[in-house]
C-alpha positions in Angstrom: 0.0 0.0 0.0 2.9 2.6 1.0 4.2 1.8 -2.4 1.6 2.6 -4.3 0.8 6.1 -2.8 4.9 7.1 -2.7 4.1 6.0 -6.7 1.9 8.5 -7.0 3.8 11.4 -5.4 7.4 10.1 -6.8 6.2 8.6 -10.4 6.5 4.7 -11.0 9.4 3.0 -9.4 10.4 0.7 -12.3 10.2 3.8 -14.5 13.0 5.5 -13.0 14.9 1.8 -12.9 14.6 1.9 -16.1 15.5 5.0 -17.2 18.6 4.2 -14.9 19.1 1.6 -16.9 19.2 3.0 -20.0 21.3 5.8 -18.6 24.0 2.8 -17.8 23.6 1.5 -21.6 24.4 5.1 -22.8 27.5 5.3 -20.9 28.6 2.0 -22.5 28.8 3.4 -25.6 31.9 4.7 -27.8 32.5 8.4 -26.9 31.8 9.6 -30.0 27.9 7.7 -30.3 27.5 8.7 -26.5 28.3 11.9 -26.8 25.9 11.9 -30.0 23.1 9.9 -28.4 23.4 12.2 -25.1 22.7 15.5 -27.1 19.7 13.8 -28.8 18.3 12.6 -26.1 18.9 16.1 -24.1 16.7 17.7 -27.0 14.2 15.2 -26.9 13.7 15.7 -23.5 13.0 19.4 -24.2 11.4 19.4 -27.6 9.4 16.5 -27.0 7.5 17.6 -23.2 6.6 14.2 -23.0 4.6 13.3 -19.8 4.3 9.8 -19.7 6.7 7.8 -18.6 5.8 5.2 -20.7 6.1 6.7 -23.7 9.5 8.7 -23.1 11.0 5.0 -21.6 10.2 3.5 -25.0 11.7 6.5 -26.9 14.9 6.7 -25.4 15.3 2.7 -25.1 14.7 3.2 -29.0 16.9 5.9 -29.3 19.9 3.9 -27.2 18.7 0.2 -29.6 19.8 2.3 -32.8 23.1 3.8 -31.2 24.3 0.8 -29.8 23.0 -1.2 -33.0 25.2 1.4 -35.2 28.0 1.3 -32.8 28.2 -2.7 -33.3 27.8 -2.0 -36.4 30.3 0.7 -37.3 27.7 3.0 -39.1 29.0 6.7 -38.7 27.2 9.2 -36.8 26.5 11.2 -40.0 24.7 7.8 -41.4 22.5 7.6 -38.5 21.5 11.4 -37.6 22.4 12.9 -41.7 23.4 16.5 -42.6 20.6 18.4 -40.4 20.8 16.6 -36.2 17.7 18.7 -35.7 15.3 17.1 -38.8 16.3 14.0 -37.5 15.5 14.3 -33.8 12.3 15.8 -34.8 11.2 13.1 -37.2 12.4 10.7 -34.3 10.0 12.7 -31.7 6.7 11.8 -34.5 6.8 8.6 -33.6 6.0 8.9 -30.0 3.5 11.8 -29.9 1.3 10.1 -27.6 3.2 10.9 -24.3 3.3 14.7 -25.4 1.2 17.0 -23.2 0.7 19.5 -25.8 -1.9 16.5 -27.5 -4.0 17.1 -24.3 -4.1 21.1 -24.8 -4.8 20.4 -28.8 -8.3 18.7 -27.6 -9.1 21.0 -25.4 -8.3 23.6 -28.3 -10.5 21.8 -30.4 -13.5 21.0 -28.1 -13.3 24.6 -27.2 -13.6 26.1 -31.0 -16.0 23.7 -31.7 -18.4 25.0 -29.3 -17.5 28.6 -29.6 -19.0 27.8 -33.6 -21.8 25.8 -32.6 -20.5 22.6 -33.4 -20.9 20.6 -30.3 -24.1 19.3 -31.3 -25.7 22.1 -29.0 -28.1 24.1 -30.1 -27.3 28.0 -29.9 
């Protein structure tokens, strides 16, 4: 019972073992492809504002896969991220949109509009 309620003040307990985790992979990675994968994920973690832990464990799980995949690999740096690091990490970000909080205030945008024009269903 005392974990679940420290859960809820603190966030999940695995999450932050696994983000631990994956912090450890990371740092077991050539210097050059850490210091690349660290950057990315440092952006993601700003340009993404994801709020579920789910979601942002996933991404940067998927994020360390590829870098230690390429590392085994030998793929340059350049081959992974290409010319523009920021297009990348973007493209990257789409495919975990659902964690975002901004995708909460979008509804709300939308529910909003729709019944400022009368398109709730209710009658004005």
């Amino acid at each position: 019972m005392a974990t679940g309620w420290i859960e809820q003040l603190t966030g999940s307990l695995e999450q932050k073992k696994q983000y631990r985790q994956n912090k450890a992979r990371v740092e077991h990675l050539p210097a050059d492809y850490r210091a690349a994968a660290t950057a990315l994920e440092r952006y993601l973690m700003y340009f993404g504002a994801i709020t579920k832990g789910d979601v942002l464990l996933r991404m940067l799980g998927d994020l360390t896969d590829l870098f230690e995949e390429s590392a085994a690999d030998g793929t340059p740096i350049r081959s992974i991220v290409g010319d523009d690091p920021v297009e990348f990490a973007e493209t990257f970000m789409r495919n975990y949109t659902g964690g975002q909080w901004i995708n909460k205030e979008r509804e709300r945008l939308v529910k909003a509009i729709d019944a400022a024009a009368g398109d709730d269903g209710k009658e004005r």
